[in-house]
C-alpha positions in Angstrom: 59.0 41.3 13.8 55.8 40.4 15.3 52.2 40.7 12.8 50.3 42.9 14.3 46.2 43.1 14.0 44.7 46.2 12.4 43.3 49.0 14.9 39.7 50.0 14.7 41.2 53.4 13.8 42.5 52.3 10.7 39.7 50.1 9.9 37.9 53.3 10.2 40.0 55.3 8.5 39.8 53.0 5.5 35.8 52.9 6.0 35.6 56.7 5.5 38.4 57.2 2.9 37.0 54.1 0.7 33.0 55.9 0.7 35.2 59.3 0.0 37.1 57.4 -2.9 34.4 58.2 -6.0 34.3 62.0 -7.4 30.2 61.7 -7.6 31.0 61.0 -3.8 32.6 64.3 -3.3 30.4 66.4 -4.9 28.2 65.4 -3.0 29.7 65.7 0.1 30.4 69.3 -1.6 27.0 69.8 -2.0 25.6 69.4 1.1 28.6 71.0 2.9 27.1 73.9 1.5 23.2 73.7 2.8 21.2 72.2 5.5 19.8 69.5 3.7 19.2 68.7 0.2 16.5 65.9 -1.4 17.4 63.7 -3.9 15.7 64.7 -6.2 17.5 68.0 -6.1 20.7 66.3 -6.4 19.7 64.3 -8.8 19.0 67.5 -11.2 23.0 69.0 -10.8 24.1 65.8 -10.8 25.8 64.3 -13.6 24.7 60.7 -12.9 21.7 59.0 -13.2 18.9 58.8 -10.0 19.7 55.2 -9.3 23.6 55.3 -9.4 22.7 58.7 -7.2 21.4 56.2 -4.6 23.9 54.1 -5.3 26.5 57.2 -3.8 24.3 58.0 -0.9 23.8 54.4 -0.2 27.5 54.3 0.3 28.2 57.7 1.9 25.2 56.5 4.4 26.6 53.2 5.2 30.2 54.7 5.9 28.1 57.4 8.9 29.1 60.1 6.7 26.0 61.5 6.0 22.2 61.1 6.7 18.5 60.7 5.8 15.3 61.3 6.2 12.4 59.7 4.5 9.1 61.5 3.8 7.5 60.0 1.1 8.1 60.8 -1.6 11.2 62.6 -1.1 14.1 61.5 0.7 16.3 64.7 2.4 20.0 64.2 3.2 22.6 66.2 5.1 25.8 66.0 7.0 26.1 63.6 9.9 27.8 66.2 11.8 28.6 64.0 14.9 30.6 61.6 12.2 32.2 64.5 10.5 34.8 65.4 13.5 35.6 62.2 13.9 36.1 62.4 10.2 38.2 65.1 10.2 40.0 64.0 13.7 41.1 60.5 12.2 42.4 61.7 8.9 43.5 64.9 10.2 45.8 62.6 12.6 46.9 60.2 9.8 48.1 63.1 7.1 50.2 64.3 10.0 51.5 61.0 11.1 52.7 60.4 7.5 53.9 63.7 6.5 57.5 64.5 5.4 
């Protein structure tokens, strides 16, 4: 059998299911599911975690496309990167089907 070199939908797939892989990163994710926007600070007040591992988490989610921000000092406001999230959904969605039983 011949090797064969990882897709960019895979590569992908891990990219989004490795900044997913953290609870904090969920509940985040939770979080702003449920608003617009929401500013760090705000997070960081329901959050269990302290502000700098916070940024930490958004640092990550942000990196992987999966959500976004906006700086106005002093505050930083994050929401949903909605165009990210369908392909989100359409990659995983795709893989949990592929591998079902």
């Amino acid at each position: 059998m011949q090797k064969q070199e990882l897709t960019k939908e895979q590569e992908q797939i891990a990219r989004f299911a490795k900044a997913m892989g953290h609870p904090i990163r969920i509940a985040i994710l939770q979080m702003l599911a449920n608003q617009t926007c929401c500013f760090h600070g705000d997070m960081s007040e329901v959050l269990p975690i302290a502000k700098s591992t916070l940024s930490q988490h958004l640092n990550e989610l942000k990196d992987a496309g999966l959500i976004q921000g906006e700086i106005t000092p002093p505050t930083v406001k994050y929401c949903i990167n909605k165009k990210n999230w369908v392909l989100v959904k359409e990659l995983l969605g795709g893989f949990i089907e592929k591998v079902a039983f």
